[in-house]
C-alpha positions in Angstrom: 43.2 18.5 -38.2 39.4 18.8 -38.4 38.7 15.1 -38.2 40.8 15.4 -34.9 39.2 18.2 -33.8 35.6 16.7 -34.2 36.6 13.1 -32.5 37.9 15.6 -29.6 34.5 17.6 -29.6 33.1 14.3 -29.7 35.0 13.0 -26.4 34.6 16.0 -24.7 30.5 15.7 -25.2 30.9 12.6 -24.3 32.5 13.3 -21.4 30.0 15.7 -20.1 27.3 13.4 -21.0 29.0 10.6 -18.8 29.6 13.2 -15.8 25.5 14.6 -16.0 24.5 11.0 -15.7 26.5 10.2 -13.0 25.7 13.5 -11.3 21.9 12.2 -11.8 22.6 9.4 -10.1 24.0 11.0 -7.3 21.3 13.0 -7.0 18.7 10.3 -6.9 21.1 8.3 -4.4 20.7 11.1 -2.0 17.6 11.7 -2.7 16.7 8.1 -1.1 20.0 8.4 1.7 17.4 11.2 2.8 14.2 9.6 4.1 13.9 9.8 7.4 14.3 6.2 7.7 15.8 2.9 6.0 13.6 0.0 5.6 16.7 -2.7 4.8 13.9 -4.6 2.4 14.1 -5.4 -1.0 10.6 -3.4 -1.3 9.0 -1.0 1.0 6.0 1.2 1.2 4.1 3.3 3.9 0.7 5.8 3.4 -1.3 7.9 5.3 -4.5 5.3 5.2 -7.2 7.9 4.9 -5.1 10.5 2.7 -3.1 8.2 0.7 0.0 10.6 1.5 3.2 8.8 0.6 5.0 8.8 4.2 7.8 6.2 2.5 8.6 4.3 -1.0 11.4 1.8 -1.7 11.1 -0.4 -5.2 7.6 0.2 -3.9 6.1 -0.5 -7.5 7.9 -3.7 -8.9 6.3 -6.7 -8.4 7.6 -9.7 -5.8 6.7 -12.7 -4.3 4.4 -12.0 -1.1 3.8 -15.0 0.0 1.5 -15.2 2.9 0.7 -11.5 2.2 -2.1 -13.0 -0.6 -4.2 -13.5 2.7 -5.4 -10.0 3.5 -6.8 -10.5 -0.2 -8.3 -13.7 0.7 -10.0 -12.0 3.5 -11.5 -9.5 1.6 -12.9 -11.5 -0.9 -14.4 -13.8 2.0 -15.8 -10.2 3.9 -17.3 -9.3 1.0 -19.3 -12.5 0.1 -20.3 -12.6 4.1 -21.6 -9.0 3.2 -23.8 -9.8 0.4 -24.7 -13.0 2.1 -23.2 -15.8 0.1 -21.2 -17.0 3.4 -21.8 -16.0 7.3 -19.5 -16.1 9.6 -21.7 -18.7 11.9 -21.7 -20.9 8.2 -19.8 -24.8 9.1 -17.5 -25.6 6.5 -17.0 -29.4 6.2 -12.8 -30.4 5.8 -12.0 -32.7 2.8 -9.3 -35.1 2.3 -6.9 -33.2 0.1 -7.6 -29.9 2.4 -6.5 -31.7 5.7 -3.3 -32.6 4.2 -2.6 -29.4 3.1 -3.7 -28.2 7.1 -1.7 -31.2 8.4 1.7 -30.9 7.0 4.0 -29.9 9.1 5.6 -28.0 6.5 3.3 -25.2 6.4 1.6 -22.7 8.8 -1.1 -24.6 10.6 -4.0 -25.2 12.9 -5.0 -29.1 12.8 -8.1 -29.6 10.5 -9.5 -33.1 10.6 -11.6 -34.6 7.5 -14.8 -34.6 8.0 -14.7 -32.2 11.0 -16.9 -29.2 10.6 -15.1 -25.3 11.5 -17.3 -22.1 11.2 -15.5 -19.3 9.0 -15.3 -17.2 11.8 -13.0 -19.9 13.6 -11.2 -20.3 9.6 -10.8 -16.7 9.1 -9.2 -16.5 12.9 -6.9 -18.8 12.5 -6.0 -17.6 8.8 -5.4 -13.9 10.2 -3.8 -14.7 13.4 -1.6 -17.6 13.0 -1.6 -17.7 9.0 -2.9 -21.3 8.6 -2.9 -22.3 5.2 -4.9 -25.0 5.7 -7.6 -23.1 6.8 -7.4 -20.7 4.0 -7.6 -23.2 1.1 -10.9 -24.2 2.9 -12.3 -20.9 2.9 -11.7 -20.1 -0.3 -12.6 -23.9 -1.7 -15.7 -23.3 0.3 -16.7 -20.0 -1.4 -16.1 -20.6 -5.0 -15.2 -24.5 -5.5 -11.8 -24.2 -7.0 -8.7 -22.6 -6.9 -9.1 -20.8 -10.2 -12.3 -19.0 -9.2 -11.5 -18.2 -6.3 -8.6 -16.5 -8.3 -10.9 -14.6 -10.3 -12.5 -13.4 -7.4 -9.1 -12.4 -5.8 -8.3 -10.3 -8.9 -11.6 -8.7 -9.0 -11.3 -7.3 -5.6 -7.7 -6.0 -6.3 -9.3 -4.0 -9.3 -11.5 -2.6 -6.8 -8.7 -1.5 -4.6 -7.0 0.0 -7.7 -4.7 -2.9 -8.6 -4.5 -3.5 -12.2 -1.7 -6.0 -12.3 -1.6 -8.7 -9.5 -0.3 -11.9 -10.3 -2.5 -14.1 -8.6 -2.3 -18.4 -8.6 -3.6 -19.3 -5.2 -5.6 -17.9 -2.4 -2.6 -18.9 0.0 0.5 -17.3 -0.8 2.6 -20.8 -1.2 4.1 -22.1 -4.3 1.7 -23.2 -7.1 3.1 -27.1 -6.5 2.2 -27.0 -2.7 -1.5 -27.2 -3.4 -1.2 -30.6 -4.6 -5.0 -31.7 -6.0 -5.5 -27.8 -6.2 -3.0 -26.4 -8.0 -3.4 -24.8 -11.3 -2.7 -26.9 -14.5 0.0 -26.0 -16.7 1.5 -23.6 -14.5 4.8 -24.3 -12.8 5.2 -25.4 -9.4 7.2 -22.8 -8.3 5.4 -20.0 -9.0 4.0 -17.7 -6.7 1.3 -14.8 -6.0 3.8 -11.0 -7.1 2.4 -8.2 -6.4 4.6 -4.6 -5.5 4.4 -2.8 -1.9 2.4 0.1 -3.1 -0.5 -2.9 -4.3 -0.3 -4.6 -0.8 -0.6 -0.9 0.6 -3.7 -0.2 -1.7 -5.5 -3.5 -0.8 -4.9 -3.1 2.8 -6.6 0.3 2.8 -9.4 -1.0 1.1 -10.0 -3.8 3.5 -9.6 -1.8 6.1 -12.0 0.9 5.1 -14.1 -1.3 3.3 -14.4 -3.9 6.1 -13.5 -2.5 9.7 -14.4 -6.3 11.0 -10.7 -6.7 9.6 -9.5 -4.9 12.7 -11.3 -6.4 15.1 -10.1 -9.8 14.3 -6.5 -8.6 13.5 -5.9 -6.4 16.9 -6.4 -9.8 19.1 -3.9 -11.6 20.3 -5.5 -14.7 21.7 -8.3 -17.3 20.2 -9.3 -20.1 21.2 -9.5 -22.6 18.1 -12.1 -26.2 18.6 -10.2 -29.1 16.7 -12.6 -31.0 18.5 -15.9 -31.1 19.9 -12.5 -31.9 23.6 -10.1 -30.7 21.7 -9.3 -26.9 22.0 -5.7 -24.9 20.5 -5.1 -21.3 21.8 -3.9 -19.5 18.9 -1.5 -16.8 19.7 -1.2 -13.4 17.5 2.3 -13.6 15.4 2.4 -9.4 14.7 5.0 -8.8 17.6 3.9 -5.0 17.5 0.6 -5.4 19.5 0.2 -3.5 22.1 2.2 -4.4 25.0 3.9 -7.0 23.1 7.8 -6.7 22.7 8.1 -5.0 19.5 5.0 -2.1 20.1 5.9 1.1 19.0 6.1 4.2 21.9 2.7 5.8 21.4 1.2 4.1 18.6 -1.9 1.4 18.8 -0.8 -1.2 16.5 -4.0 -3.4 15.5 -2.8 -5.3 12.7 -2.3 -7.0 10.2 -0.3 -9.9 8.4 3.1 -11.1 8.0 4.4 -13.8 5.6 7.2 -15.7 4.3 8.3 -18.4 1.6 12.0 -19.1 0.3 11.2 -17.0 -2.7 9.2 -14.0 -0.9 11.7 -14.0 2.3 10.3 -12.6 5.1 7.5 -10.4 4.4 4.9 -7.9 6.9 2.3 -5.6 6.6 1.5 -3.4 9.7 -1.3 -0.8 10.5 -2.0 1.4 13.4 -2.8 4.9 14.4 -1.2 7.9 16.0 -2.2 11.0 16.7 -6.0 9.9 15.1 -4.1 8.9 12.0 -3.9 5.8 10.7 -0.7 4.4 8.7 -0.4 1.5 6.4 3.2 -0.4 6.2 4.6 -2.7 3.7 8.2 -4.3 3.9 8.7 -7.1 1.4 11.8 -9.8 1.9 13.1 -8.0 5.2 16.9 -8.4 6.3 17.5 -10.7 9.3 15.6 -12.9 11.4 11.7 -12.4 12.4 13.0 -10.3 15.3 14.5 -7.6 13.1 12.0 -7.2 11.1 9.7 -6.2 13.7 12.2 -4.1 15.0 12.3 -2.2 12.0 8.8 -1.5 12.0 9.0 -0.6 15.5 11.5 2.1 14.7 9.4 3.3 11.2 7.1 3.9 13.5 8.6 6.1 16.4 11.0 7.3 13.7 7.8 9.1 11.9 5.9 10.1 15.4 9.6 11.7 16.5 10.3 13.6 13.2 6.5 14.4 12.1 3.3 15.4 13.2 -0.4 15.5 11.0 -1.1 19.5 10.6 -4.4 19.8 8.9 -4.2 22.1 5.7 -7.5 24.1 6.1 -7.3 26.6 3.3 -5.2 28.1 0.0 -4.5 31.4 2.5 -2.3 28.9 4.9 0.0 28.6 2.4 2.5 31.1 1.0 0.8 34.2 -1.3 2.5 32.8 -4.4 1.0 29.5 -4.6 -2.3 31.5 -3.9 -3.2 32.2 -7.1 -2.1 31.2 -10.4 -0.9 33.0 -13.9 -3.7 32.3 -16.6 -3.3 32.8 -20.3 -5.6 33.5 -23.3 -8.1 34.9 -20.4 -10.2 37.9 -21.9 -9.6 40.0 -18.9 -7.6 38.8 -16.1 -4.2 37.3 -15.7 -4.3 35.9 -12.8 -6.9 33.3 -10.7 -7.7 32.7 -7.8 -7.5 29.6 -6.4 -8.7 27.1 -3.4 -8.5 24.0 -1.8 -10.5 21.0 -3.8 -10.7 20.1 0.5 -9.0 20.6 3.9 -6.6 18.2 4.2 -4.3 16.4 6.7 -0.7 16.1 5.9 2.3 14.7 8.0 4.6 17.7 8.0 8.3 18.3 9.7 8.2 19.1 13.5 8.9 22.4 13.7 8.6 23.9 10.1 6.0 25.8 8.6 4.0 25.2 4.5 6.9 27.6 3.7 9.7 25.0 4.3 7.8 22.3 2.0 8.2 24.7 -1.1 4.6 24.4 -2.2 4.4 25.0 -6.3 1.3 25.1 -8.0 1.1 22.2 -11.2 -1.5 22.7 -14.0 -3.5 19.8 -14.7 -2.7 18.4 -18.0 -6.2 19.1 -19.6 -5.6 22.8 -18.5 -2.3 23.6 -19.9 -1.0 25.9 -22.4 1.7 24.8 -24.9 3.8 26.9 -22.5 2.8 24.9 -19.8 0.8 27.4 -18.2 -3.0 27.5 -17.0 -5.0 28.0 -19.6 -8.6 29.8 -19.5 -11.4 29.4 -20.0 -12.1 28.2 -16.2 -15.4 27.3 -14.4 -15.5 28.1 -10.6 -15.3 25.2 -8.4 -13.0 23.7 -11.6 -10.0 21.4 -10.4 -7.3 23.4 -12.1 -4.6 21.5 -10.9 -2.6 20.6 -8.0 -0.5 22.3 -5.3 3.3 19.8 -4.8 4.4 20.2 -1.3 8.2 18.6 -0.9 8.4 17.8 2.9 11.8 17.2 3.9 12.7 13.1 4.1 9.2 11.8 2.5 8.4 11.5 -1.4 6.5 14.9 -2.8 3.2 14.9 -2.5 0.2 17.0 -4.0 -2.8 18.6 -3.1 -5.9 19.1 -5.4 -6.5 22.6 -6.2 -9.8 24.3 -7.7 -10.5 28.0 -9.2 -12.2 30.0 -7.1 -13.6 32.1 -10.2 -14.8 32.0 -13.8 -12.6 33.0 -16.0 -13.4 33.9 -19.9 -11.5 33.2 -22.7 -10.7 35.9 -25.3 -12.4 35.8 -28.2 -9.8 35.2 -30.4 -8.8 31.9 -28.4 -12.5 30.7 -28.3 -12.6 27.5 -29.4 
């Protein structure tokens, strides 16, 4: 009788184990059946460009193929040489063989390059951004570091910069490894591509942007004029189908750029940017559902789904927000129990039409280096100290926090001097 009645203890706990987990799942099923919006993507991720605020997030941090994506990377690396004047934009960059065949394959996305024909990397970097010619890219990049493989390294230092620690980076185009022919890496296989995750692409953009706001202007038109030839001229037209006026612009948003992409093993890939409201959003969708069509559509509607449902408030002060978040309980203090606390800066923040800082639930979080064992805030506290962080749950977007600093010094008792 005991053995049974432990294997029956053990089934029942069990049981309840098997029930909590699928009640976890549930919860973390709703929890994404709530954003305000669906990208149908295999990846997705949109910020608040000058805040960083997490407006959206699908798988936004495993890696995947971005195939022509790799190209608002390119362009950075090539701005920021043309800042510290290894290249200009007026420089003429002579076509090889093995670059016109890349350029002249129909295969690929294209402006005609002829060998031996010079192109300024003004004209190069046009036609990369607005059109995505590949050919044009590989002679960018060939021209500013002489291989593929440094002009890797250069790509991967740049994503560091932008806080991207893990890009997977074999070509300054975004196509398969193999489709480089004479410049393709050795010993890697042909069908491997450039993976990085939405939140990366997100990161990068923002630092392009902010970094280099010629970006913009090259990105926002939608006409160039590109000279094959000294009697030879192609008008290239802008492929981001959200421009303003074009088909797919969003209701009250200025769309002004910036990249879409797309290989068998990447699918259809975008990444869009414009502001509203003197705010300006970043928006990455990775291997997109449908045709080209839908996927603008769907960043049409992110976009007028966001402006319909929320509107940027600017956070000025700790006194905005409910009494109990502002101040916080402080332990092993040698007088006090409480502290004061502030804004580390005034901040804007995409909150719910029509609810208050009340409605996001704001709770104050310790930061880790100023934590009891008990997990409260421990003293002793400098004024002007980051303490922590105020987490602000606004209905249909991930949580998000806000830096928080003691508005006091605070003493430790004696006993817990250290």
């Amino acid at each position: 009788m005991k053995k049974i009645g432990r294997k029956l203890i053990h089934l029942l706990l069990l049981f309840l184990a098997l029930n909590l987990s699928l009640a976890g799942l549930t919860r973390r099923a709703k929890a994404s059946d709530d954003a305000f919006y669906n990208m149908k993507a295999r990846a997705a991720y949109a910020i608040d460009a000058q805040t960083g605020q997490v407006l959206y997030q699908k798988n936004a941090n495993k890696t995947y193929p971005i195939a022509s994506l790799t190209k608002i990377l390119t362009l950075a690396v090539i701005e920021q040489d043309i800042k510290d004047h290894r290249l200009s934009w007026d420089q003429k960059i002579k076509i090889t063989p093995a670059v016109a065949k890349v350029a002249n394959d129909w295969h690929f996305s294209n402006v005609q390059l002829n060998a031996g024909e010079q192109y300024s990397v003004r004209q190069l970097v046009e036609s990369m951004m607005l059109v995505s010619a590949d050919g044009s890219t590989e002679a960018l990049a060939l021209a500013d570091a002489g291989s593929t493989v440094a002009f890797n390294r250069k790509m991967q230092a740049v994503a560091r910069k932008a806080g991207v620690t893990d890009a997977k980076i074999y070509n300054m185009i975004g196509l398969p490894n193999g489709s480089l022919g004479k410049h393709r890496l050795k010993n890697v296989d042909k069908d491997t591509e450039n993976e990085m995750s939405a939140k990366d692409l997100a990161l990068v953009s923002r630092y392009v942007i902010n970094k280099y706001p010629e970006t913009l202007k090259i990105t926002k038109k939608k006409f160039a004029n590109f000279d094959v030839t000294a009697g030879q001229q192609y008008q290239m037209v802008n492929i981001n189908a959200l421009l303003p006026q074009n088909g797919y612009a969003p209701k009250d948003w200025e769309i002004d750029g910036l990249k879409t992409g797309n290989t068998d093993a990447a699918g259809k890939c975008i990444v869009t940017t414009g502001t509203y409201a003197g705010r300006r959003v970043i928006l990455v969708a990775l291997h997109t559902s449908g045709d080209w069509n839908n996927q603008s559509k769907m960043q049409k509607e992110f976009y007028e789904a966001l402006a319909a449902n929320y509107q940027p408030v600017e956070l000025k002060k700790i006194t905005d927000l409910p009494k109990g978040v502002q101040q916080a309980r402080v332990v092993h203090a040698k007088k006090q129990r409480h502290v004061r606390l502030q804004l580390a800066e005034p901040q804007w923040i995409w909150l719910r039409k029509g609810e208050n800082w009340s409605a996001a639930k704001p709770k104050f979080i310790p930061a880790n280096n100023r934590q009891s064992v008990t997990g409260r805030l421990e003293a002793p506290l400098k004024k002007g100290q980051k303490v922590g962080q105020i987490e602000l749950q606004i209905q249909g977007m991930p949580a998000m926090k806000v830096p928080v600093t003691s508005s006091q010094k605070v003493a430790v008792r004696s006993f817990w001097s250290r």
